[in-house]
N, C-alpha and C positions, 0 to 999 in steps of 0.2 A: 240628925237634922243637917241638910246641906244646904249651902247657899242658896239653890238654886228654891230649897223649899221658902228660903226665907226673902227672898228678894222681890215679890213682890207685898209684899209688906212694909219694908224698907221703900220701894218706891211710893208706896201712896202716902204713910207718915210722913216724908220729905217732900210730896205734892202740898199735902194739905197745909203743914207750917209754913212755905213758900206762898202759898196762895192767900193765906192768913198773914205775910210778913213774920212769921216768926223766924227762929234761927233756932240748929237744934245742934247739939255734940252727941259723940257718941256714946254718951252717959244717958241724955234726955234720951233717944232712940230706943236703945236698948229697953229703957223704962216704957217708954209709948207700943214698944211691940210686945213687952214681955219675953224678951229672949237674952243670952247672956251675950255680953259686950263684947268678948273674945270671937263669937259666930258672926254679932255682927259686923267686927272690924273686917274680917278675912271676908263675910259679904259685900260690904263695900268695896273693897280694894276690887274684888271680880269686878263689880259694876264699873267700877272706874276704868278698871282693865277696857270693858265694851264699850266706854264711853256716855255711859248714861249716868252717871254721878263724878261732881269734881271733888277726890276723896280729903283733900286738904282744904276744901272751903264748908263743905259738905251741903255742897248745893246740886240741883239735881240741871243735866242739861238740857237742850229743848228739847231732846228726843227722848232724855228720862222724864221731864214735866210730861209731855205728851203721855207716854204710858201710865207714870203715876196719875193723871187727870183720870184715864180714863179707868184706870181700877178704883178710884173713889166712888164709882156707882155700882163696883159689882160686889159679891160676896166673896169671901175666899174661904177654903176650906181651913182646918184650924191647922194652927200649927202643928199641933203634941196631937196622939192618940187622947181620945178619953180614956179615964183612968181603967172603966168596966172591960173595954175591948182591949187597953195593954194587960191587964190582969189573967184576962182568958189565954191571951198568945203565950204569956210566961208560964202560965200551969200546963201548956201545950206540950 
């Protein structure tokens, strides 16, 4: 799992608590996306790296709100493999 799989996930959970007024740590995160805390720290810091999360308030900027906005209406594909298709790859 690389950041890059996990970051939009991270931006829409951070649109939506902002847009709701909420406030979130990287403990609430982790728990909202279901991914370990250590992926998402090193996630964030990239994002922050680009500019689109400030990783010490852990508020999204107007160019991360903008994409997180606009992934609140789309689907994403799942994080993890289903269990059936990692099973088949490992007997592979």
């Amino acid at each position: 799992m690389t950041p890059k799989d996990i970051a939009p996930y991270i931006l829409r959970a951070l649109a939506e608590a902002q847009t709701e007024g909420r406030t979130m740590d990287l403990e609430t995160l982790s728990i909202a996306i279901k991914v370990r805390r250590g992926d998402v720290r090193k996630t964030v810091s990239a994002l922050h790296q680009e500019g689109l999360v400030d990783a010490l308030r852990l508020r999204l900027s107007l160019a991360g709100f903008a994409l997180g906005s606009a992934l609140l209406t789309q689907e994403l594909p799942p994080i993890r493999r289903p269990k059936q298709v990692a099973q088949k790859v490992a007997a592979a």
